[in-house]
C-alpha positions in Angstrom: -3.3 -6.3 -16.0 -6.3 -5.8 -13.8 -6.7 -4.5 -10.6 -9.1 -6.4 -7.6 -9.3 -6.5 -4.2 -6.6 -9.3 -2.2 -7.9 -12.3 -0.9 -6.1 -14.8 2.0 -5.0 -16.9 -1.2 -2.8 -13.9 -2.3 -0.3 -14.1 0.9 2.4 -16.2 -0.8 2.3 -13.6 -3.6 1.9 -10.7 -1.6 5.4 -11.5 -0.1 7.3 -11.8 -2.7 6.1 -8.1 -3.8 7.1 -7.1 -0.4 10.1 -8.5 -0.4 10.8 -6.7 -3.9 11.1 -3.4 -1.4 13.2 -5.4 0.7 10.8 -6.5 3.7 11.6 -9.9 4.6 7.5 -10.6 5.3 6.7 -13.8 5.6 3.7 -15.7 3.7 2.4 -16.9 7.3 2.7 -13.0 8.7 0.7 -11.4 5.0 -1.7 -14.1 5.6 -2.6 -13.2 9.5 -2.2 -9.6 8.2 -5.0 -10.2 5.3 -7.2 -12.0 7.9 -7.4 -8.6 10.3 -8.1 -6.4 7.3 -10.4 -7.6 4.9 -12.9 -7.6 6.6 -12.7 -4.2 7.8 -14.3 -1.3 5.9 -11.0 1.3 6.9 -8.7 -1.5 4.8 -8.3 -1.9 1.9 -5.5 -4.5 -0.1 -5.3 -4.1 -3.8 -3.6 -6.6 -5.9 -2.6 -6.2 -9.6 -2.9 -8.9 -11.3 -1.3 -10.4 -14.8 -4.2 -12.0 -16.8 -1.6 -14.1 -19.0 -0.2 -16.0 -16.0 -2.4 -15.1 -12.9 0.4 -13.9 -11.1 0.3 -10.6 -8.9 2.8 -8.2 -10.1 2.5 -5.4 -7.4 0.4 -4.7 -4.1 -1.0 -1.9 -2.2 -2.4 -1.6 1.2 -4.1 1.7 2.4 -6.1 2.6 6.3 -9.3 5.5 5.7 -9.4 7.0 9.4 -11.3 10.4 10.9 -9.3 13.3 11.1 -9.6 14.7 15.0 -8.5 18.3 14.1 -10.9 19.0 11.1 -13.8 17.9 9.0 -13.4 14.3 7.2 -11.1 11.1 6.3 -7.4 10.5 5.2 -6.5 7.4 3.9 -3.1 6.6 4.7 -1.5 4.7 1.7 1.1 2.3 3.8 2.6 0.1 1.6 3.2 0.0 -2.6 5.4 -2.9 -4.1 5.7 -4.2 -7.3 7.8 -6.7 -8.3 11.3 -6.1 -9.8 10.6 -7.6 -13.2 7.0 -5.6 -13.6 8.5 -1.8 -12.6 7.7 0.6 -15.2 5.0 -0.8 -16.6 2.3 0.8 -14.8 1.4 -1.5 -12.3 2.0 1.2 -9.2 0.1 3.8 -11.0 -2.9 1.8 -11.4 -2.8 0.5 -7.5 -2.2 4.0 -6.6 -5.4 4.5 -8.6 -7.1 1.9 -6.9 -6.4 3.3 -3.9 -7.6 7.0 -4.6 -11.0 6.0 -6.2 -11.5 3.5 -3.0 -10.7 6.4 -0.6 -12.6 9.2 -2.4 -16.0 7.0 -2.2 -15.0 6.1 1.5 -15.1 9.5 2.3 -11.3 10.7 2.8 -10.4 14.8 1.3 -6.3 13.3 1.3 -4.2 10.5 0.6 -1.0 10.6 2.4 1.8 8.5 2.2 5.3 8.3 3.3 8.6 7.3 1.9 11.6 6.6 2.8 14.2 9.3 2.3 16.7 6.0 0.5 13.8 5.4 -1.7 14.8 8.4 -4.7 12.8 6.9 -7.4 9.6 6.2 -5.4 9.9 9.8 -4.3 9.9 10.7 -8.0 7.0 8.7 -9.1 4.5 9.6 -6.4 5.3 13.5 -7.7 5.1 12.2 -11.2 1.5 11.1 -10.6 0.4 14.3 -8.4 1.6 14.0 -5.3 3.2 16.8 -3.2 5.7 17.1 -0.2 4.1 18.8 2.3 4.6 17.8 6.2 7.5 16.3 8.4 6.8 13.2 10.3 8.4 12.5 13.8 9.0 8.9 14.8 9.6 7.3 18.1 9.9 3.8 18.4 8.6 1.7 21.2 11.5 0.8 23.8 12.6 -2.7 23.6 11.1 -5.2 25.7 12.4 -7.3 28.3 12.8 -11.0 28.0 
């Protein structure tokens, strides 16, 4: 497996890891989505990628922003999915990976990510690779619109 930066190609593929987490993204939405971040240096989309068969097995999308209340960057890590058949194997802790090393050299003293309180296991592998609970996040959606 190797580990390289997504490219619009990668949409079809990228959905299907999504959709491994249950998100029912479309290839058409990844695609738009890819086209708004690469090429922004705050985005980053890491793929990994089977060298036997070219196919991605996982994906993992991270935002670098400035802190307002203190000194530097956090990189939020906002989505990690693997597909079904590749859990286990590595393949999330080498785009987590990917992720940190992009983030340290962009700058960032944190990478945060959030889970959701269903998701057991991913709760126990983000602590299994050095991650920490430490902060409550508040939520409040936008109101439905009209029409």
């Amino acid at each position: 497996m190797f580990i390289r930066r997504a490219e619009t190609k990668d949409a079809a593929e990228i959905s299907a890891c999504l959709m491994a987490l249950g998100y029912a993204t479309s290839p058409e939405f990844v695609s738009q989505k890819l086209a708004l971040l690469l090429g922004n240096p705050s985005d980053a989309v890491f793929v990994a990628q089977d060298p036997a068969s070219s196919g991605l097995l996982g994906v993992a999308s991270a935002h670098v922003f400035q802190l307002f209340h203190a000194p530097g960057q956090i990189t939020r890590l906002t989505s990690l999915a693997v597909r079904a058949d590749s859990n286990g194997k590595g393949v999330g802790r080498e785009l987590v990976s990917a992720v940190e090393t992009w983030s340290w050299t962009a700058g960032a003293c944190r990478v945060e990510v959030t889970s959701g309180d269903h998701r057991q296991d991913a709760h126990s592998f983000y602590q299994a690779i050095g991650y920490a609970l430490d902060e409550r996040r508040f939520i409040k959606h936008a109101p439905e619109r009209a029409g």
